[in-house]
C-alpha positions as CSV (number, residue, x, y, z in Angstrom):
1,X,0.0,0.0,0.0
2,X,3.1,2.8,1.0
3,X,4.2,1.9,-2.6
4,X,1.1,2.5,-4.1
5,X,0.5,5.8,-2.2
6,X,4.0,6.5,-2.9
7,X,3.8,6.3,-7.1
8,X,0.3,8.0,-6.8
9,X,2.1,11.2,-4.7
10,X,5.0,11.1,-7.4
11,X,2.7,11.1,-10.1
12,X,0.7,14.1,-8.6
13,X,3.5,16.1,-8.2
14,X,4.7,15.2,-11.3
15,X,1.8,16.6,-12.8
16,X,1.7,19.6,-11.0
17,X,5.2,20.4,-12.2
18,X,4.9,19.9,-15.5
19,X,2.0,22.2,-15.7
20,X,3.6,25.2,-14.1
21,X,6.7,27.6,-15.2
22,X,9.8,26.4,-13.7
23,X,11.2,28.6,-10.8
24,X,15.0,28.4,-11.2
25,X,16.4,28.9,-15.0
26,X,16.3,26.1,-17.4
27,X,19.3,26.9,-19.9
28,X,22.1,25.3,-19.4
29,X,24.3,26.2,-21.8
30,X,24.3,27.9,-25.6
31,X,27.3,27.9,-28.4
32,X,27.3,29.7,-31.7
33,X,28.7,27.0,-34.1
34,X,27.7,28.7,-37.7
35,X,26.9,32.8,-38.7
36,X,25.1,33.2,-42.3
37,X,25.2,36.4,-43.6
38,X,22.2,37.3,-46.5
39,X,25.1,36.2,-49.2
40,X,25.5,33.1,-47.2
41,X,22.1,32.2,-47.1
42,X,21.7,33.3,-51.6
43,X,24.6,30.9,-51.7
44,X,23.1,28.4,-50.0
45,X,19.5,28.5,-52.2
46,X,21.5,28.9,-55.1
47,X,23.4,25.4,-54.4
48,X,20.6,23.9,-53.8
49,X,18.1,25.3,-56.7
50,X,15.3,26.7,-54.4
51,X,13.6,29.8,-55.6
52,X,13.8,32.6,-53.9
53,X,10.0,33.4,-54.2
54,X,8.7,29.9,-52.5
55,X,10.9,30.7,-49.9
56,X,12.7,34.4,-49.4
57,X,15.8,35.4,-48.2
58,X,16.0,38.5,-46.4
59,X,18.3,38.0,-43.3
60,X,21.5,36.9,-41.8
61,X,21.3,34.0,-39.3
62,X,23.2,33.1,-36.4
63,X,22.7,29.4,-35.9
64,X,23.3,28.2,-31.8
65,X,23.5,24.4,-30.1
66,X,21.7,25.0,-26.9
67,X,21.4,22.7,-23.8
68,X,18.3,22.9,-21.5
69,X,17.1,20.9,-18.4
70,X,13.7,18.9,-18.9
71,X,11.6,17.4,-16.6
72,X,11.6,13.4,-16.7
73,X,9.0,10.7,-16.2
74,X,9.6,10.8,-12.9
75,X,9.8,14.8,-12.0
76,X,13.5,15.1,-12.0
77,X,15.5,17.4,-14.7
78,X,17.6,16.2,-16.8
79,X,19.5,17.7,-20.3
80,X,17.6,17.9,-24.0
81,X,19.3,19.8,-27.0
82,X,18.1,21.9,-29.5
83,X,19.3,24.1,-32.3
84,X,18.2,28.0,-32.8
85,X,18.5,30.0,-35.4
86,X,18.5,33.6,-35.1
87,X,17.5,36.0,-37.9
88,X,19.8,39.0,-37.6
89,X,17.2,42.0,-36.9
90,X,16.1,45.0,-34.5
91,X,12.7,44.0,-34.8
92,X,10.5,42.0,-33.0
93,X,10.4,38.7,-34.4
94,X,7.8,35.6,-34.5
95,X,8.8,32.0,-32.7
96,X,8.4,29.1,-34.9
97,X,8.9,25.4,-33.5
98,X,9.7,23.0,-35.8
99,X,9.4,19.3,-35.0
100,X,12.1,16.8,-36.8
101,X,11.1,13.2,-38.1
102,X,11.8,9.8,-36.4
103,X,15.3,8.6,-35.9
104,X,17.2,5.9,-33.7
105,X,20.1,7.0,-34.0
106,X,21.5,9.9,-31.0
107,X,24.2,11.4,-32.9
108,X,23.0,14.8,-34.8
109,X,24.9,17.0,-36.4
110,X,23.9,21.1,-37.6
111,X,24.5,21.1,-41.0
112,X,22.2,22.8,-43.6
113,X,22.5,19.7,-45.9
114,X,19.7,18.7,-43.3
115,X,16.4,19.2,-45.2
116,X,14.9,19.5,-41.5
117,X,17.3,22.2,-40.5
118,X,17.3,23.5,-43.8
119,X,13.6,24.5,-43.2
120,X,14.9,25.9,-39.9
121,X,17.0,28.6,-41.8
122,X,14.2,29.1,-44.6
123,X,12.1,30.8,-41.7
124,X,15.2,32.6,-39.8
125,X,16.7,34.3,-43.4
126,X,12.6,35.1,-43.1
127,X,12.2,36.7,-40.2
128,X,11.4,34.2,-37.7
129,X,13.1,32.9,-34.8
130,X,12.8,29.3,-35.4
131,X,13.7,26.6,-32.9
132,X,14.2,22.7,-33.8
133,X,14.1,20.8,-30.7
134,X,15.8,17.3,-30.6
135,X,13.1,15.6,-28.5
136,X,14.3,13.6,-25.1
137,X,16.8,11.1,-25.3
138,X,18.2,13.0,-29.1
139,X,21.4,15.3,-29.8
140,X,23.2,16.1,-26.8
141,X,20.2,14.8,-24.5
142,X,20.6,12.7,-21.6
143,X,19.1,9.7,-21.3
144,X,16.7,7.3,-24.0
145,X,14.0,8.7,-26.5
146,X,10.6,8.3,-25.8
147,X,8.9,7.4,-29.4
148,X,5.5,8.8,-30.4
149,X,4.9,9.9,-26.6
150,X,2.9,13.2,-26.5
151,X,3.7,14.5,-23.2
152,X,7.4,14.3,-23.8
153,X,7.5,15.7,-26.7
154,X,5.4,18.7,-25.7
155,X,7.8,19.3,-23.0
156,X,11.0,19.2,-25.2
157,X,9.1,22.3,-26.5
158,X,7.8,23.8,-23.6
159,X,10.8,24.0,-22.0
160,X,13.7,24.6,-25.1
161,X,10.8,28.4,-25.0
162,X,11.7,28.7,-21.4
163,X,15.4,28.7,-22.3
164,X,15.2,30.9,-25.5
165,X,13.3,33.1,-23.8
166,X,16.2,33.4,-21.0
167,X,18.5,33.2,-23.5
168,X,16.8,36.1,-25.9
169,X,17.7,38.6,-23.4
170,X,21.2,38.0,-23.0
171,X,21.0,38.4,-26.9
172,X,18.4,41.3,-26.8
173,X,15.9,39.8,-29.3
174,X,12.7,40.6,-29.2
175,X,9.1,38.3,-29.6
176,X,6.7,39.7,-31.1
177,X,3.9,37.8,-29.4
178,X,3.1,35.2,-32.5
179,X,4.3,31.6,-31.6
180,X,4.0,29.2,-34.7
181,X,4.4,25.3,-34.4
182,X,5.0,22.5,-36.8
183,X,6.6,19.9,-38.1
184,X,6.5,16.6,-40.2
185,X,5.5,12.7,-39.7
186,X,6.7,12.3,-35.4
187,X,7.4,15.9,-35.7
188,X,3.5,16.5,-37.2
189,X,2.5,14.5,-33.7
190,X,5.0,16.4,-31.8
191,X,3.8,19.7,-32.7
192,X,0.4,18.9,-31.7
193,X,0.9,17.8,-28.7
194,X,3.0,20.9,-28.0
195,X,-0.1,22.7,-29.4
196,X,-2.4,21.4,-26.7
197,X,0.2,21.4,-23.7
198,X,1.0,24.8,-23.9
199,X,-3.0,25.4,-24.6
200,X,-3.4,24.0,-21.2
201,X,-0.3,25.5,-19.9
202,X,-1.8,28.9,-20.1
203,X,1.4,30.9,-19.9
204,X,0.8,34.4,-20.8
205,X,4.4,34.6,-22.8
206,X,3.6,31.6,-24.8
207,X,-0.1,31.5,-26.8
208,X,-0.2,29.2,-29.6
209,X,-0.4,31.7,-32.7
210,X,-1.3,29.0,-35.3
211,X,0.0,25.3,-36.1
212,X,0.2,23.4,-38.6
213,X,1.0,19.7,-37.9
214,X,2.5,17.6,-40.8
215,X,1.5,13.9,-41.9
216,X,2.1,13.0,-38.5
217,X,0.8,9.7,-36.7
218,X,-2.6,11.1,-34.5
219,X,-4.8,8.2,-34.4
220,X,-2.4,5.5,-33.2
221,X,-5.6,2.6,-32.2
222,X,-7.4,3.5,-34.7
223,X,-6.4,4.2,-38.7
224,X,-2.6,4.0,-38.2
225,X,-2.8,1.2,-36.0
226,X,-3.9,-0.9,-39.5
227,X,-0.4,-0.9,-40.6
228,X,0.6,-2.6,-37.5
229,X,-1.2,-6.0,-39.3
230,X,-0.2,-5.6,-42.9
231,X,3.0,-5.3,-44.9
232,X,4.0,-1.8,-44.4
233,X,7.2,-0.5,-45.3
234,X,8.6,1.4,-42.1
235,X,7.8,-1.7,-39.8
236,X,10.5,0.0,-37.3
237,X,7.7,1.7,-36.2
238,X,6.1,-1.4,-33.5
239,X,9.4,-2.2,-32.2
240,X,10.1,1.5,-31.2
241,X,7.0,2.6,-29.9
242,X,6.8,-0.9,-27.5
243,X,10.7,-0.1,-26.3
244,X,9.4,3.6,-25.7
245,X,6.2,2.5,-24.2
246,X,7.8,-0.3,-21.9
247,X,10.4,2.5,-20.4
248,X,7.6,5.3,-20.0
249,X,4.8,3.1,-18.6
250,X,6.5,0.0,-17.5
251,X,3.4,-1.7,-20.2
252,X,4.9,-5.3,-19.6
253,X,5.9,-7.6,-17.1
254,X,9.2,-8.2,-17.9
255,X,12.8,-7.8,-16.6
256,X,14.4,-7.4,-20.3
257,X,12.2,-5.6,-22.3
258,X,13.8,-6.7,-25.5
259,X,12.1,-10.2,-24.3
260,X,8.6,-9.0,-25.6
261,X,10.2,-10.0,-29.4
262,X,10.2,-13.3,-31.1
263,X,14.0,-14.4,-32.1
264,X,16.2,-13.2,-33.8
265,X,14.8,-9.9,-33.3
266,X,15.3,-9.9,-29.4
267,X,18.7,-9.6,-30.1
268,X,19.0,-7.5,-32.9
269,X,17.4,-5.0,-31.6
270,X,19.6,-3.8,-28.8
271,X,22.2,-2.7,-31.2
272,X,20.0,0.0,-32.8
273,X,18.2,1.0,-29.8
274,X,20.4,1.0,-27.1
275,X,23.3,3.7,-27.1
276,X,23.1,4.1,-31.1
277,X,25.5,6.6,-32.3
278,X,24.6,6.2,-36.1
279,X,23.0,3.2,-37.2
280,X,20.0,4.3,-39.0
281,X,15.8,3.4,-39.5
282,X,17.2,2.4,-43.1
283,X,19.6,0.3,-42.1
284,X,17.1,-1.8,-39.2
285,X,14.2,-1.7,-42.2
286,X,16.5,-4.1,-43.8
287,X,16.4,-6.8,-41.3
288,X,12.5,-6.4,-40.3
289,X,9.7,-8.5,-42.1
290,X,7.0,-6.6,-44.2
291,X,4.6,-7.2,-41.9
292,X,5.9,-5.1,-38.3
293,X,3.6,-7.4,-35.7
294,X,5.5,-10.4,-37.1
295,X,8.6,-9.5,-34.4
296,X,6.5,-9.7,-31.5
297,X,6.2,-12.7,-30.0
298,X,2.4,-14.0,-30.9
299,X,1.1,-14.2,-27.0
300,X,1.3,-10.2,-27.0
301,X,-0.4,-10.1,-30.4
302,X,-2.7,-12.0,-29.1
303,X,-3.3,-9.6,-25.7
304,X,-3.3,-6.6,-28.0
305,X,-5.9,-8.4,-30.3
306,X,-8.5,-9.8,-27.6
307,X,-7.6,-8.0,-24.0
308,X,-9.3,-4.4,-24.1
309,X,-7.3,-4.1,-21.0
310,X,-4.2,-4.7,-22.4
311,X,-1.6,-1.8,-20.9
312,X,0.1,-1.1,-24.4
313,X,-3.2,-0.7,-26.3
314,X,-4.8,1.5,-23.3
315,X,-1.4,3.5,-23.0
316,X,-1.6,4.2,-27.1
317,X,-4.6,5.4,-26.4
318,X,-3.4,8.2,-24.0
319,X,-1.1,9.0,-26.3
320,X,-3.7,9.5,-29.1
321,X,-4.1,13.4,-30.3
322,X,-7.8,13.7,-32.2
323,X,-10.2,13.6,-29.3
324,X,-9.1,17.9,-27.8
325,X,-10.4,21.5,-28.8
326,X,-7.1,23.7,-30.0
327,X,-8.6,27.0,-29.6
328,X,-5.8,28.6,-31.8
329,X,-6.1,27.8,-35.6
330,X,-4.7,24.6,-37.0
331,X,-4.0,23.6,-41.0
332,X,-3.3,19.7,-41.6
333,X,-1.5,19.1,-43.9
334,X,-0.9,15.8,-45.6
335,X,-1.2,13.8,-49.1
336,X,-3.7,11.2,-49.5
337,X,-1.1,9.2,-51.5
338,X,1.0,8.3,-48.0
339,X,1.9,5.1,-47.4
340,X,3.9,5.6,-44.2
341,X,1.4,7.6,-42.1
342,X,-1.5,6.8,-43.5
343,X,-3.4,10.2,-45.0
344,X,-6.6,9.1,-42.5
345,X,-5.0,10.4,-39.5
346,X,-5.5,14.1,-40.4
347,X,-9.2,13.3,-41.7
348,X,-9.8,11.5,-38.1
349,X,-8.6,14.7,-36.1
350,X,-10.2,17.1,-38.5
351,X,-13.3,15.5,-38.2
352,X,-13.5,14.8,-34.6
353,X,-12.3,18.6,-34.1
354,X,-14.9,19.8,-36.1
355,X,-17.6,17.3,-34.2
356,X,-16.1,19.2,-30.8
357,X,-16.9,23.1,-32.3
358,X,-13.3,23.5,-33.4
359,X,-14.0,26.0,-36.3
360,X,-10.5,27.5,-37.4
361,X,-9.1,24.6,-38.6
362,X,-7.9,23.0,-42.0
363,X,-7.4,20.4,-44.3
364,X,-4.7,20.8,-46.7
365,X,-4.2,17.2,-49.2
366,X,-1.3,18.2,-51.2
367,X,-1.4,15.4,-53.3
368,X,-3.5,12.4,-54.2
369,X,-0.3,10.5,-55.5
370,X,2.5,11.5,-53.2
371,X,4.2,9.5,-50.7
372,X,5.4,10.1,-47.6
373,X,8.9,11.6,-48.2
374,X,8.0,13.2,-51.4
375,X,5.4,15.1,-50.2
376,X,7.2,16.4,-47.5
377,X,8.3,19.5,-49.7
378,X,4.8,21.0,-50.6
379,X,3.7,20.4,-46.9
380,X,6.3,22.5,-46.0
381,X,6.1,25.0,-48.2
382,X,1.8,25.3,-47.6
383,X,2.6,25.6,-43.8
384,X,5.3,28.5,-44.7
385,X,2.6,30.1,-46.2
386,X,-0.1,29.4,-43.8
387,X,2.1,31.2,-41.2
388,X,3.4,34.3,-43.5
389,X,-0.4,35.2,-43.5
390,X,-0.6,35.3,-39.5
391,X,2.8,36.8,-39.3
392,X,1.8,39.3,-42.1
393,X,-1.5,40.6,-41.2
394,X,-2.9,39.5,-37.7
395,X,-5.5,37.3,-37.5
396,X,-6.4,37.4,-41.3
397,X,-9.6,35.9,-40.8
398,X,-9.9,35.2,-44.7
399,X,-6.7,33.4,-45.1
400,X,-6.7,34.7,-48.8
401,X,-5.4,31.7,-50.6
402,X,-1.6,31.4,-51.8
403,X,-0.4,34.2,-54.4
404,X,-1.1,33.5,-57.5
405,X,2.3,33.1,-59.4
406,X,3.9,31.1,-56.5
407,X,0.5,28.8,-56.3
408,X,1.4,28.3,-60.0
409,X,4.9,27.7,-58.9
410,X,4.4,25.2,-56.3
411,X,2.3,23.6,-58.5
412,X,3.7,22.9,-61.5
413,X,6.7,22.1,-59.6
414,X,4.0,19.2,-57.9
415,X,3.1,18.2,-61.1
416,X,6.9,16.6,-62.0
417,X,7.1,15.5,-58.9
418,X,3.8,13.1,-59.4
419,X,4.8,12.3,-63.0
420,X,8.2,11.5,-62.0
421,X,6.6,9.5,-58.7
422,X,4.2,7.7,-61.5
423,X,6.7,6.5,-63.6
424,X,9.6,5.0,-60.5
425,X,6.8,4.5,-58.2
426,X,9.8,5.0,-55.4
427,X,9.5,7.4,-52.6
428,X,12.1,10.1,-52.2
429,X,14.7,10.3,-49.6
430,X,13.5,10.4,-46.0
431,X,12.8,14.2,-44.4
């Protein structure tokens, strides 16, 4: 009973902390490791082809590793990374978050040969002050990653503001009040849930301007659960969500948790999920069958299948992000052509919003033919210009829809990209 009362005080205060501003500063440390200036950033677009009216270059950027303290899963701090870029202004500039895809690997480094960190700078040389988080367990972070697990990746960005806003008076910045949040596939889930923890939070320093969560896994027990049972080409997915699951919840009885997987796959798995510098999804897709509940061992299919109690199941559903009422307005975006998160997940949410009242939202199909990676691109370009409006002219409650010469732009641009997708039938690289 003492244990029992003990875990339910723990998880009280646990709650109670994560809910409230920290007291004592959360930055632990910041480095500048590049400076752009405006040629920089021209030479930058220039080697890698992007027109410079989809996405504009009107600043210098300072680019800085930060280290920040986090809460854990059991109320203590310990160390996440991030990167920040900084546009080089006087003037009051917007936040945008922006949420990076999976990996297993720790090791990251700050290149912009990144196409996540290339986005990063697109919205700095812009005029924002854009922050990538690494998530828990990522980077220079302490400890193990938590896969698909909404409250700690909220907190990565709850608390990487706390530090740049610390940090942005050392460097005299200033926020202009708008706080924009996205990012793609885990990074589309993480920016939701950062969207409806800092909702809750209520901090007066931190109101979600708009966000636009990208082709991102929202309905985990319900439409992208389907691809748990079929062949499915990113079956990394199961493996990496029970591992994060087993060390968040404790979901199984079991003193190894790699013990949950049918041989060889118990141990396989260890060397890409335990203290991985640089082995990669790619690489681990290679060993997996096509069908990802094939490396669990069958009794725990079985559970999953039959046992409405089962803790894994009931914990996915926690973890589940279309059942809440974002009172700041959301755009989903996606392509109904996605065979990696399927496109359903952003009709689920946008429907069950809507069913709740939730009025300002959006659904944005970029594509009825793109996949996954390939139509990473035009999400990223429609959330760019979902936020330019907000940043632009306030509220904007028209939204007037995308100029007209860079709508024709983007879209002829789309149109190569789904004949040369018709004709390979191949997915492009991962984003």
């Amino acid at each position: 009973m003492r244990s029992i009362l003990t875990s339910i005080f723990l998880l009280l205060a646990f709650h109670i902390q994560a809910h409230e501003p920290p007291n004592t500063p959360v930055m632990v440390s910041h480095e500048l490791v590049k400076s752009y200036t405006k040629a920089d950033v021209k030479q930058v677009w220039k080697e890698k082809g992007v027109p410079r009216i989809a996405l504009p270059v009107h600043l210098g950027v300072d680019v800085y590793e930060i280290i920040y303290y986090v809460p854990w899963l059991d109320g203590t701090m310990r160390k996440a990374s991030g990167i920040y870029y900084v546009p080089k202004t006087d003037k009051a500039v917007p936040y945008v978050m922006y949420g990076h895809g999976t990996q297993i690997e720790k090791h990251r480094d700050i290149t912009d040969k990144d196409a996540q960190q290339f986005i990063c700078l697109s919205y700095a040389t812009d005029g924002y002050a854009a922050m990538f988080p690494d998530y828990y367990g990522i980077g220079k972070g302490e400890g193990k990653h938590l896969y698909q697990h909404a409250w700690s990746e909220a907190q990565s960005f709850i608390y990487m503001l706390y530090a740049i806003d610390e940090f942005n008076k050392e460097l005299g910045l200033k926020h202009d009040g708008h706080l924009f949040l996205t990012g793609y596939s885990q990074g589309g889930h993480a920016s939701m849930a950062a969207h409806k923890y800092i909702q809750e939070l209520n901090d007066p320093r931190f109101q979600v301007t708009a966000s636009s969560p990208m082709s991102g896994a929202y309905d985990m027990t319900g439409v992208q659960e389907q691809y748990m049972f079929q062949e499915y080409p990113r079956p990394f997915y199961l493996p990496y969500l029970l591992l994060s699951y087993q060390m968040a919840y404790n979901i199984l009885d079991l003193k190894n948790p790699y013990d949950v997987f049918r041989p060889p796959f118990d141990t396989l798995f260890p060397a890409y999920f335990e203290n991985n510098a640089h082995r990669t999804l790619d690489e681990l897709n290679k060993h997996l069958p096509k069908i990802p509940k094939d490396v669990v061992k069958q009794e725990y299919v079985d559970a999953y299948m039959n046992d409405p109690d089962f803790a894994f199941k009931k914990r996915l559903a926690e973890n589940n992000l279309t059942d809440w009422i974002p009172t700041a307005p959301m755009q989903l975006c996606y392509c109904k052509g996605d065979r990696e998160v399927n496109y359903q997940n952003s009709e689920v949410a946008y429907r069950n919003m809507t069913a709740l009242g939730v009025t300002a939202i959006k659904l944005n199909n970029l594509s009825d033919e793109l996949d996954h990676n390939t139509c990473a691109a035009f999400a990223v370009l429609a959330t760019k210009n979902y936020f330019d409006r907000f940043k632009n002219k306030g509220k904007n409650p028209k939204m007037k829809d995308v100029p007209g010469f860079k709508k024709f732009l983007i879209g002829f641009v789309k149109r190569g990209e789904e004949k040369k997708y018709r004709k390979k039938g191949k997915d492009s690289a991962y984003i």
